[in-house]
C-alpha positions in Angstrom: 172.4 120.9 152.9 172.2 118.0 150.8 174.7 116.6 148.3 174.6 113.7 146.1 178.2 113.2 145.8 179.6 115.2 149.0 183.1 113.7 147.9 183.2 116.2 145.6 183.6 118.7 148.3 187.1 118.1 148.8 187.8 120.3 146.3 186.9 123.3 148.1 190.5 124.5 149.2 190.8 125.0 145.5 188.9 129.0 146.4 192.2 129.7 148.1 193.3 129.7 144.5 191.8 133.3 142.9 192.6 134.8 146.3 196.4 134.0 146.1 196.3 135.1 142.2 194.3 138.4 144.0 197.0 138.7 146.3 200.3 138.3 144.3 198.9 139.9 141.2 199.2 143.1 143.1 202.8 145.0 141.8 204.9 147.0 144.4 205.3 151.1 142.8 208.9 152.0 141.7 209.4 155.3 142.6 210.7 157.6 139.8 211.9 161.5 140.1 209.1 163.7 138.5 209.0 167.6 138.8 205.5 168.7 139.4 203.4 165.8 140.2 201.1 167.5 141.7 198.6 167.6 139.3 199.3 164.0 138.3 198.3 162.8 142.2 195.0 164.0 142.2 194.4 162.0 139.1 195.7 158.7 140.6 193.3 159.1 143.7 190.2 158.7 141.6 191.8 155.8 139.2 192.4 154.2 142.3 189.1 153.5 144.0 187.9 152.4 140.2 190.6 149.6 140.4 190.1 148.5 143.2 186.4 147.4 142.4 187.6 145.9 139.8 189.6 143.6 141.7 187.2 142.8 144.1 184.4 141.5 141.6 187.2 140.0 139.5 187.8 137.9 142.9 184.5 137.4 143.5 183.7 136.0 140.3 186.7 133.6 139.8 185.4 132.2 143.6 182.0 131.8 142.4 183.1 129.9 138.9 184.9 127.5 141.2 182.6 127.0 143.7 179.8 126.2 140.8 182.0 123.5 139.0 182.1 122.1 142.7 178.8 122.5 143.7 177.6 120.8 140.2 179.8 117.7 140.9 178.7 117.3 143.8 174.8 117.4 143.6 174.0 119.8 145.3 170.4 119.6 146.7 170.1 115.7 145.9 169.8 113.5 149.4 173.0 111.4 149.9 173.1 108.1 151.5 175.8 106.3 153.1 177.6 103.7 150.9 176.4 100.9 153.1 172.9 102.1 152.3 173.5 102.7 148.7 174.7 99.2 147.8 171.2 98.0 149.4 169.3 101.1 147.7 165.8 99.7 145.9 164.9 99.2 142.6 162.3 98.4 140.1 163.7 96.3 137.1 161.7 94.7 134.8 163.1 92.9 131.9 161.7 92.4 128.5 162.7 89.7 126.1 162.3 89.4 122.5 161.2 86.0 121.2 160.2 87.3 118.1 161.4 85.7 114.6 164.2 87.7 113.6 165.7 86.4 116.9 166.1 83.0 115.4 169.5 84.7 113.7 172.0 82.2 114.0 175.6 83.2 114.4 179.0 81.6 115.1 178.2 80.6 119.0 174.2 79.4 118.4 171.2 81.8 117.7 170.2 85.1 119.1 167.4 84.2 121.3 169.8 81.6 123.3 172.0 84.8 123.9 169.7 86.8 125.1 168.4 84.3 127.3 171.8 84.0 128.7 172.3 87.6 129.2 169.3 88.1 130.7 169.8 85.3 132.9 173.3 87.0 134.2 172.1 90.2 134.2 169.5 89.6 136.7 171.6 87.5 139.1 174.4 89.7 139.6 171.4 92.7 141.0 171.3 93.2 144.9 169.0 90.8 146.1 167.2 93.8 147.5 166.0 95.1 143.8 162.4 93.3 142.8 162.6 91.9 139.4 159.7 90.9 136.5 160.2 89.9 133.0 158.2 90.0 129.9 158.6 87.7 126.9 157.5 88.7 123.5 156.9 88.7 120.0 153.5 89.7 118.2 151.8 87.9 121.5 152.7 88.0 124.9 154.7 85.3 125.9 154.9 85.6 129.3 152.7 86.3 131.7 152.4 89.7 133.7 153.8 88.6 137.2 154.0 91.4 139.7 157.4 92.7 140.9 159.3 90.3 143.2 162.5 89.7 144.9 162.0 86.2 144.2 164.7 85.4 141.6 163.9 81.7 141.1 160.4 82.6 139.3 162.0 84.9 136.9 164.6 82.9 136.0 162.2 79.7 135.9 160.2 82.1 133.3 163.2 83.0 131.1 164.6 79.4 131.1 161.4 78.1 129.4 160.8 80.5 127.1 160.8 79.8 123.1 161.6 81.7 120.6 158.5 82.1 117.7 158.2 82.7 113.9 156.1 85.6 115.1 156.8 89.2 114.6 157.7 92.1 116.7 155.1 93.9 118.6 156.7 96.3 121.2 153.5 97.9 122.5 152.5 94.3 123.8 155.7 94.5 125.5 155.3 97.8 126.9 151.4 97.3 128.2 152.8 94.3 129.5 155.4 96.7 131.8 152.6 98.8 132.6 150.4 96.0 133.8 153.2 95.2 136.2 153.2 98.3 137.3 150.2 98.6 138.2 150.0 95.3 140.2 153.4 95.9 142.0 152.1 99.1 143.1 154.9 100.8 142.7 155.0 104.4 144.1 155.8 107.9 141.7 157.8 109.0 144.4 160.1 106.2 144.1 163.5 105.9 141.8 162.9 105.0 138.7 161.6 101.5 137.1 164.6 100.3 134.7 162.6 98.3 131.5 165.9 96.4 130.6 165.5 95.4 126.6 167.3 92.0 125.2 166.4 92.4 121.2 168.5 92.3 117.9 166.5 95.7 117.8 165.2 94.7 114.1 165.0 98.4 112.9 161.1 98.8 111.2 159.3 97.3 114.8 161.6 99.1 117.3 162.3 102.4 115.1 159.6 104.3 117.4 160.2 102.5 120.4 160.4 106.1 122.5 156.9 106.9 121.7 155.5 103.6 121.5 156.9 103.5 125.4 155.1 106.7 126.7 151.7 105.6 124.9 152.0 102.0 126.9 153.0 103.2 130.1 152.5 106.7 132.1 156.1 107.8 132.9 154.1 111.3 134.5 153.0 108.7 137.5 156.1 106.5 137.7 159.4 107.9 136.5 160.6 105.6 133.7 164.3 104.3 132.6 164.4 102.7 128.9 167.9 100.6 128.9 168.6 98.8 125.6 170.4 95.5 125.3 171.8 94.6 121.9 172.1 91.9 121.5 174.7 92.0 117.8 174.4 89.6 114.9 178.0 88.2 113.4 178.7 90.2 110.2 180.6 87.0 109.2 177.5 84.3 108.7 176.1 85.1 105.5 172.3 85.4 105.0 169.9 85.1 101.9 166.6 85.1 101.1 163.8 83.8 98.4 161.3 86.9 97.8 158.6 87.7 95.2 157.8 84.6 93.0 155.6 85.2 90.5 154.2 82.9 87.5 155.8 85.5 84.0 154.8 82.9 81.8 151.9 80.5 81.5 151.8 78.8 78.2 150.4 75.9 78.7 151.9 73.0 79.0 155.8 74.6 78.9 155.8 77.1 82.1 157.6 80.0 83.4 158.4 81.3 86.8 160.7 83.8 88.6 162.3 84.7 92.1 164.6 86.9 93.3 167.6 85.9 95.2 168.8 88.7 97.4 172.2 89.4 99.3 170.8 90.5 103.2 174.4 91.4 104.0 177.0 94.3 103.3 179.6 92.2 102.3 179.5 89.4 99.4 177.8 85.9 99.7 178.9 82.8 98.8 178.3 80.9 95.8 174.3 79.6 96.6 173.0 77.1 95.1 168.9 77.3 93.9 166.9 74.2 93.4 163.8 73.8 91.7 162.1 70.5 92.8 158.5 68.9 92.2 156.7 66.0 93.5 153.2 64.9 93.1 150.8 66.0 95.7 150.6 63.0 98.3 152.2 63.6 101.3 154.9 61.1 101.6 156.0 61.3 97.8 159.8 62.5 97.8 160.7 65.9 95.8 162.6 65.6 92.1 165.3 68.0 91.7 164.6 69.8 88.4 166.6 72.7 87.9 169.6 73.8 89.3 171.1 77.7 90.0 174.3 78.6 91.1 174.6 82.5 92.1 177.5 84.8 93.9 175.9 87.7 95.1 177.6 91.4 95.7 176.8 93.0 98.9 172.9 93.7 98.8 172.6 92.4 95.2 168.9 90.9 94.3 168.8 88.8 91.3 165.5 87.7 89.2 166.0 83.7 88.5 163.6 82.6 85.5 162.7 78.9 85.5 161.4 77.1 82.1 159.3 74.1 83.3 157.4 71.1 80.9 156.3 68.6 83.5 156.5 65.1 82.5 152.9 64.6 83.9 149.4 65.6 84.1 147.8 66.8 87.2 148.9 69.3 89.9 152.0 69.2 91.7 153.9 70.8 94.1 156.9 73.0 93.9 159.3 73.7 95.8 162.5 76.6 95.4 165.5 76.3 97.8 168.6 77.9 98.7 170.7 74.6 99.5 173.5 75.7 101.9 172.8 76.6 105.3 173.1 80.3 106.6 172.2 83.1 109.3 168.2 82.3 109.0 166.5 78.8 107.3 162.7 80.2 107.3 163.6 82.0 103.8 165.2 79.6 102.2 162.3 78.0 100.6 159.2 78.7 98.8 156.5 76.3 98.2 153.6 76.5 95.2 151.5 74.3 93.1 152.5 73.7 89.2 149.1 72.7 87.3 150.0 70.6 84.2 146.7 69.9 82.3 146.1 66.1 81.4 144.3 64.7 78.5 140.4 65.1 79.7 137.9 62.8 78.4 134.6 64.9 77.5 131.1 63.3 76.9 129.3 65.9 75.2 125.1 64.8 75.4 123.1 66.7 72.7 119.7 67.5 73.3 118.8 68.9 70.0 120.9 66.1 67.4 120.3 67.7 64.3 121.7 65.8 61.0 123.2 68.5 59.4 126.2 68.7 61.8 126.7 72.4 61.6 123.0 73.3 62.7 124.0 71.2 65.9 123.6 72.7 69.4 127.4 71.1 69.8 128.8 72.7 66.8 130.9 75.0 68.0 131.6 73.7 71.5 133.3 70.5 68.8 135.3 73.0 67.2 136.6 74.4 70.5 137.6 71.1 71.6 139.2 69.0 68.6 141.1 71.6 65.9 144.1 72.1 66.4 147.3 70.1 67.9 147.1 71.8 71.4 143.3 70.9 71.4 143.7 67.5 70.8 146.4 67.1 72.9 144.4 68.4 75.9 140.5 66.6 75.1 138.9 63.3 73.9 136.1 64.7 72.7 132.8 61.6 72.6 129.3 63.0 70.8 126.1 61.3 72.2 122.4 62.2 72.6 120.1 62.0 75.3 118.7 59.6 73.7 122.0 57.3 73.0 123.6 58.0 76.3 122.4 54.7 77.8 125.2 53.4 75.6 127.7 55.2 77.7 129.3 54.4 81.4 129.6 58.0 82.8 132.3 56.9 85.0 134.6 56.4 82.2 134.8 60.3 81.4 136.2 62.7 83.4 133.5 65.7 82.6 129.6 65.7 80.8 128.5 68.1 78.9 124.6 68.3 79.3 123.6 70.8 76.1 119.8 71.8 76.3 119.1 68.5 77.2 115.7 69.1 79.4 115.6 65.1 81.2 117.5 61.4 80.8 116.9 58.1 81.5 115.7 57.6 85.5 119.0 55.1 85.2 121.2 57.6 84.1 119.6 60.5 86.6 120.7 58.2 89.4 124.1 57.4 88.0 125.0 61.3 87.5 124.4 62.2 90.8 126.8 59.8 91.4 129.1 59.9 88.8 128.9 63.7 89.9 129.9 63.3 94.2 132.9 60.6 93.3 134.9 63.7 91.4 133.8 64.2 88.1 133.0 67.5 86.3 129.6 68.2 84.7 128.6 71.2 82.4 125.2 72.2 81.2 124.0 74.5 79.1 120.4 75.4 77.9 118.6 76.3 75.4 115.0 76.0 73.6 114.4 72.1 74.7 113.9 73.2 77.8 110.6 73.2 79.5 111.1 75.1 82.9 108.6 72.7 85.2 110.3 69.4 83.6 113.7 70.6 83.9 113.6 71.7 87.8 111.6 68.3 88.6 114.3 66.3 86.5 117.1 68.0 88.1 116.6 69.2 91.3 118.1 66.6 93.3 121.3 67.2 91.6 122.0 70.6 90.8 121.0 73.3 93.8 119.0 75.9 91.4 116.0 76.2 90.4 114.3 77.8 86.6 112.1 80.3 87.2 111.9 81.6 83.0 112.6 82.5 79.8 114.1 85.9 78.7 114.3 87.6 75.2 116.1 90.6 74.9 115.6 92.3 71.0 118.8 94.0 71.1 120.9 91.7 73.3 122.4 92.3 76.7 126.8 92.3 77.5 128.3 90.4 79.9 130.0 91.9 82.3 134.1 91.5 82.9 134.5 88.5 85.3 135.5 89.5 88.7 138.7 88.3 90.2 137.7 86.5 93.2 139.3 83.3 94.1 137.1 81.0 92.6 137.3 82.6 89.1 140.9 82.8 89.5 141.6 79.4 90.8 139.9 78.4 87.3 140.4 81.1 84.6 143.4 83.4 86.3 146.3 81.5 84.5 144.7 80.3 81.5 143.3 83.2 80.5 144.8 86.6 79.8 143.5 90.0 80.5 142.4 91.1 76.9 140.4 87.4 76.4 138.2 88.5 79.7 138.0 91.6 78.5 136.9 90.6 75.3 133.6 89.0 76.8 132.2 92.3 77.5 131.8 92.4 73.4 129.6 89.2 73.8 125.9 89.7 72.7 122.9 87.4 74.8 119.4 88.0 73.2 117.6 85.2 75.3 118.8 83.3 78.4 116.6 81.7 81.0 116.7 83.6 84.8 117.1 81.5 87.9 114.7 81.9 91.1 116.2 84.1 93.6 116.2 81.6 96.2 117.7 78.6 96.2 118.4 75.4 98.3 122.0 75.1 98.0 125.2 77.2 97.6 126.6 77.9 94.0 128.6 81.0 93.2 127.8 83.8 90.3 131.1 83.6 88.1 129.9 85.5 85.3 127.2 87.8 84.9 124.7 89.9 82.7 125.0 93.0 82.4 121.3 93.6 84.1 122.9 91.9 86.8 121.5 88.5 85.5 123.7 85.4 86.6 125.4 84.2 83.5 127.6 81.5 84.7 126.8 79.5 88.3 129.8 77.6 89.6 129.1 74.7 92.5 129.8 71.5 93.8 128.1 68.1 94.9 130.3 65.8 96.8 133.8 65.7 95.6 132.8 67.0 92.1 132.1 70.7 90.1 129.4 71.7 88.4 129.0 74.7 85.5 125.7 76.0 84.7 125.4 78.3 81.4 122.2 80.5 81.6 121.5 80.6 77.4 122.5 77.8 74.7 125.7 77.1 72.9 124.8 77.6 69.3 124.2 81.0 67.6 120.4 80.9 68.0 120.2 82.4 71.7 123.6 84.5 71.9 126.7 85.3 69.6 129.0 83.8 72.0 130.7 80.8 69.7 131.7 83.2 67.2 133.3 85.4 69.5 137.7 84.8 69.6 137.3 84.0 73.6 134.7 81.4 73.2 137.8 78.5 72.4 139.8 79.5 75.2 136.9 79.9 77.8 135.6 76.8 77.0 138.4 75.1 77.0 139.6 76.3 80.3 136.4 76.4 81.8 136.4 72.4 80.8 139.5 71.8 82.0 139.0 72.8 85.2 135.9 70.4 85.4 138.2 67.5 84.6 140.4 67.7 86.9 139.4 68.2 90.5 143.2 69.0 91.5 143.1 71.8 89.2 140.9 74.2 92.0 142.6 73.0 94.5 143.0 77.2 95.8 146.4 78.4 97.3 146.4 80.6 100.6 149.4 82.5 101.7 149.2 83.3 105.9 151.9 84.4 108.4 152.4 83.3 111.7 150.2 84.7 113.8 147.5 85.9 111.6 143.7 84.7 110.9 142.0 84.8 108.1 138.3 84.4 107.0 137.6 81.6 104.5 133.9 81.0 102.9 132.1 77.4 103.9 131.6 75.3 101.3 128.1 72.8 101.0 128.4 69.7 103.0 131.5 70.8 104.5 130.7 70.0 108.1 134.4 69.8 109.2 137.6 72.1 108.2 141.1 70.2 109.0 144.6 71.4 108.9 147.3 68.9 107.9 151.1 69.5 108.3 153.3 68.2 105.5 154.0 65.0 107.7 150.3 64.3 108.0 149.4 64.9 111.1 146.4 67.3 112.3 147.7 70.5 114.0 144.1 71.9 113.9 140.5 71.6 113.6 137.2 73.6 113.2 133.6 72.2 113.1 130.5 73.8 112.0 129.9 75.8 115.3 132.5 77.8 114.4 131.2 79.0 110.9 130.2 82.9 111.3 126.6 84.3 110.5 128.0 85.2 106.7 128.8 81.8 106.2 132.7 82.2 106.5 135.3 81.1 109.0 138.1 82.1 110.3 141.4 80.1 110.1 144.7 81.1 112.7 147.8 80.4 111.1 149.7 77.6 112.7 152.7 78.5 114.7 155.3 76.9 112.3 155.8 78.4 109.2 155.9 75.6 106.4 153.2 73.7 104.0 150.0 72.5 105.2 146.6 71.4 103.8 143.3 73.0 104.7 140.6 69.7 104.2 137.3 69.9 104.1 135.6 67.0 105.4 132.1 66.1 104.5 129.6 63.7 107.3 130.9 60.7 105.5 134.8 61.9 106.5 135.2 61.9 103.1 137.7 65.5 101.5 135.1 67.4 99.4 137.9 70.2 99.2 141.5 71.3 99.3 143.9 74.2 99.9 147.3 74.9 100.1 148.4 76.5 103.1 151.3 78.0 102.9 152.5 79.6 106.0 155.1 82.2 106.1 157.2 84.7 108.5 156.1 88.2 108.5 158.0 90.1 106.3 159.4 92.5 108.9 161.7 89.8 110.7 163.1 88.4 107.2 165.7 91.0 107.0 169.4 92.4 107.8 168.4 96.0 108.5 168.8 96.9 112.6 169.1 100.0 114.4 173.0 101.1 115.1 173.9 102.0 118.2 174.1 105.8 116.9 170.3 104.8 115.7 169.7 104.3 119.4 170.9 107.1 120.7 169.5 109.4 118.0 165.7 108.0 118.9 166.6 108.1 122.6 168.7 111.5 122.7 171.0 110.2 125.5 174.2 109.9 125.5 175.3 106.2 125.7 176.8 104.2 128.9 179.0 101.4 128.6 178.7 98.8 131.4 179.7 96.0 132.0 176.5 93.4 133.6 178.5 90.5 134.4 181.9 91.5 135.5 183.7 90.2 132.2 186.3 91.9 129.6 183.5 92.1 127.2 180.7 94.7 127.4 177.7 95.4 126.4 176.6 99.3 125.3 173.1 100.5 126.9 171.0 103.2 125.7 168.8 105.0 128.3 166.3 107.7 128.5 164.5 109.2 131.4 161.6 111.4 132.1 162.9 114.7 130.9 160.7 115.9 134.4 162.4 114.1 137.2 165.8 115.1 137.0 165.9 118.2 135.1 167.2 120.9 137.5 169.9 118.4 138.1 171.1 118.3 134.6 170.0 121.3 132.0 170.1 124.6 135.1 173.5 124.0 136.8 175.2 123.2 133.3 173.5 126.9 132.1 174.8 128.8 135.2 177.6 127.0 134.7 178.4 128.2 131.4 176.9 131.9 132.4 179.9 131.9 135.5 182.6 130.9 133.2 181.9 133.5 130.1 181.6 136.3 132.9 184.8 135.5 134.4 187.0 135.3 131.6 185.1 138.3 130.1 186.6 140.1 133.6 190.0 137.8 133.1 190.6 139.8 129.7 189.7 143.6 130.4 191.5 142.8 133.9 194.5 142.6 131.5 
């Protein structure tokens, strides 16, 4: 026979026990003077033999309860080695280290990854140098790579001593294919004990919540019997934590601004008195930030507050803002929040009229005037300069910031030339046509500027809608803020009875930002060099469309002007995590895409070959969270465009919630061990669960017969009585 724990057997004198009860139980019979007992002697004989069996299986099954409670203790029918043998006995250990974000929780003694590290580290060289070790570092990648088992410790250790903790998130299937790839090169045999997957992780509760069946997906515990052992690695409840979350623009009324954020508490106690700071600065790199606004907030124990900011820059242009919690605590990364603050400046507009009338209100300008000089906002925002294609000799292009180009069908050769260039140095042109336009003239006049081409006129008697713009990023880069929802809405009541219709191929790239409701582009949006360009598909007086006596028309124009003056005004905004790609669309000329960290230094770089067939490519997030600039270089090394990167931690690691240690053993239904690794007073709690198929006659059967034995004999305990 074999016994697991044959000390156990020692216990066995402990059957003399229900024999000596048997024996002493028994009564001597006091002999009493009866008359006639006769009849009462023949009844005793038969009671007698009935008592007697009772006796007997009464002693029988208080042996038998005995015996089970030692047989169970000792294991019966598991093979026993000697202790010398046991202290050497092999095993599998891999262990799994999360470098994830959330890891980067700093408390009292230094940050959770660094204790991990050293646990880890101590863990694995206090194991029998017999036991073959691997380990597996983390976080949305594999850190590590997926060395075989080994008895070599120096490797492992080597591997954990140079690990990093990222601004990634958790992935614990990566971790667990990882296990199983070791596995598989370390050959380890199904008839072996089984592999301990040792887990060092704050156990951040949405990644790790269904870590049980994550496990059994990754690796096959059927083939190789499987023990999960979970590390916590505890955060100080005494190191206070908050974060920034969900800014949003709640007012944009141009020029006075306002913004909101939330504060909120991470911990279940109350937080300090923390400071909030708005700052600005202009956009160059090395410019310094200008404290603004300043919030002080005491938070109750999971409070979130909503902080409004009321901003009136001091400036024109775009800038960048910045909101941060001042005083230090458990995790910096969301501490700060980083956006751009557009503050329009006073654009200078040329407006070239093809069809001059003298009667100024039958003027193709009319309107587009009245748009742009009545009332004090207006004329706060434009300088408004009339001129006619015949007059604009008289004018140095470079002097205005955006041309206006209405139905004018050619200009001077000179002036050709210098709107190309006035055009690829930055500034903004608009045109809009009308009946001066002869289709052949305009496309020869034009075509080595703008990248369309004419193809003809179109009349419709009863007039054709325009259809709601579409919130892509370009038409929200230049109409999203200015514009509210009921003034887009509101173009779909404008009426076009004759607009011209572009050829269906063209030679450059330009998007649709508004459009017919035939499907006819209304509105092309492009650029040359550094500048933008707006082309309007009908005319901006009353003959051709309705339009300028529509309520939007002021605000469309003016925003759609605005945006041409100002080249900083598209600069986009892009919002990544660490660890993500995302697809961007190519722009004309760009040959080059560069990402620039807020020091200005190039962390990255993507040419031309690695723009995709649908003329997009695809950016990875750098692997610091922060603010970084997206370039885009022309052949000249000149920046035709900008956006702001702003990189971020996933959302998962920037928070408080973690699984208990009764969370633990609820998703692992075990009950829990405390052990102590490393031979000192404090210790750590592990978790584990096996395959349910390995051990069960060991654990579930002998508990059930168990129980059977010990209801049976006291059932026969109390009718023995």
């Amino acid at each position: 026979m074999n016994f697991g724990a044959a000390s156990f057997l020692w216990f066995l004198p402990l059957l003399s026990v229900p024999i000596l009860i048997h024996l002493f139980e028994k009564k001597r019979a006091i002999v009493h003077a009866f008359a006639a007992t006769e009849f009462v002697l023949k009844s005793i004989e038969k009671v007698k033999k009935k008592i007697n069996l009772k006796s007997l299986l009464l002693l029988i099954l208080r042996t038998a309860g005995i015996l089970s409670i030692i047989l169970i203790f000792a294991e019966w029918g598991r093979q026993s080695l000697p202790v010398s043998e046991k202290k050497e006995q092999k095993k599998d250990i891999v262990v799994v280290l999360d470098a994830s974000a959330s890891m980067q929780w700093v408390n009292g003694q230094g940050d959770l990854f660094s204790q991990a590290k050293k646990d880890a580290r101590n863990f694995i060289e206090h194991l029998p140098a017999s036991n073959r070790v691997s380990v597996v570092v983390f976080a949305k990648q594999l850190q590590s790579t997926d060395r075989p088992l080994s008895i070599d410790r120096e490797q492992v250790l080597k591997a954990i001593d140079q690990s990093k903790v990222t601004f990634e998130g958790t992935n614990p299937q990566v971790a667990f294919q990882a296990v199983q790839s070791i596995l598989d090169k370390s050959k380890v045999e199904p008839t072996q004990s089984p592999v301990e997957v040792h887990v060092f992780s704050d156990w951040t509760s949405n990644p790790w919540k269904d870590a049980q069946n994550i496990l059994m997906q990754a690796v096959k515990p059927k083939q190789v019997p499987l023990k999960l052992i979970a590390h916590e690695i505890k955060r100080d409840p005494a190191v206070s934590e908050v974060a920034l979350e969900n800014f949003q623009w709640s007012a944009a009324d141009l020029p006075a601004q306002r913004f909101q954020v939330d504060i909120k508490n991470l911990m279940l106690r109350n937080a300090p008195a923390s400071a909030l700071t708005f700052a600005i600065r202009p956009l160059s790199q090395d410019a310094p930030f200008t404290e603004i606004v300043r919030s002080e907030n005491s938070l109750s124990p999971s409070e979130v507050k909503t902080i409004p900011f009321d901003f009136r820059s001091r400036s024109s242009g775009v800038e960048m803002g910045r909101l941060a919690i001042t005083e230090k605590d458990a995790l910096s990364f969301n501490n700060e929040l980083y956006f751009l603050v557009s503050s329009p400046k006073r654009a200078k507009i040329l407006i070239v009229d093809g069809e001059k009338d003298l009667n100024p209100f039958l003027s193709e300008t009319f309107f587009l005037n009245k748009a742009l000089t009545e009332g004090a906002e207006a004329e706060a925002r434009f300088f408004v300069v009339n001129t006619s294609s015949q007059e604009i000799g008289q004018h140095v292009l470079s002097n205005y910031d955006v041309v206006v180009l209405a139905n004018v069908n050619r200009l001077p050769q000179g002036k050709m030339i210098e709107l190309r260039s006035f055009l690829e140095s930055g500034g903004g042109v608009f045109v809009s046509l009308g009946d001066q336009i002869n289709v052949e003239e305009f496309n020869k006049n034009f075509r080595n500027i703008f990248p369309i081409a004419l193809r003809d006129v179109v009349a419709e008697e009863k007039g054709v809608g325009l259809r709601t713009l579409s919130f892509e990023k370009e038409t929200q880069r230049i109409f999203g803020k200015s514009l509210s929802v009921s003034d887009l809405h509101l173009l779909e009541f404008v009426k076009i009875f004759k607009y011209f219709v572009f050829e269906t191929q063209s030679f450059g790239k330009y998007k649709t930002l508004l459009s017919l409701s035939s499907g006819s582009p209304m509105l092309l949006w492009g650029n040359l060099g550094k500048g933008q360009f707006g082309i309007w598909a009908s005319s901006l007086d009353r003959e051709w469309n309705d339009f300028p006596v529509q309520t939007t028309f002021l605000p469309f124009m003016q925003t759609l002007l605005q945006s041409l003056s100002n080249s900083d005004a598209l600069i986009d905004e892009m919002d990544l995590v660490v660890g993500e790609g995302k697809s961007i669309q190519s722009v004309r000329d760009v040959k080059v895409l560069k990402i620039i960290n807020s020091e200005g230094q190039e962390v990255d770089k993507y040419s031309l070959d690695q723009v995709q067939g649908d003329g997009s490519v695809t950016l990875q997030s750098p692997t610091v969270p922060g603010v970084y600039w997206v370039n885009g270089i022309d052949q000249n090394g000149d920046v035709l465009t900008k956006t702001l990167l702003k990189v971020g931690v996933p959302p998962e690691e920037n928070q408080a919630d973690i699984l208990s240690t009764a969370d633990l053993l609820e998703m692992t239904q075990e009950k829990a061990v405390v052990r102590d690794d490393r031979g000192e007073a404090s210790k750590q709690m592990l978790v584990s669960f096996e395959d349910r198929g390995s051990h069960i006659f060991y654990s579930f059967v002998p508990a059930l017969l168990m129980a059977l034995v010990m209801l049976l004999f006291l059932e026969s305990w109390v009718s023995a009585r």
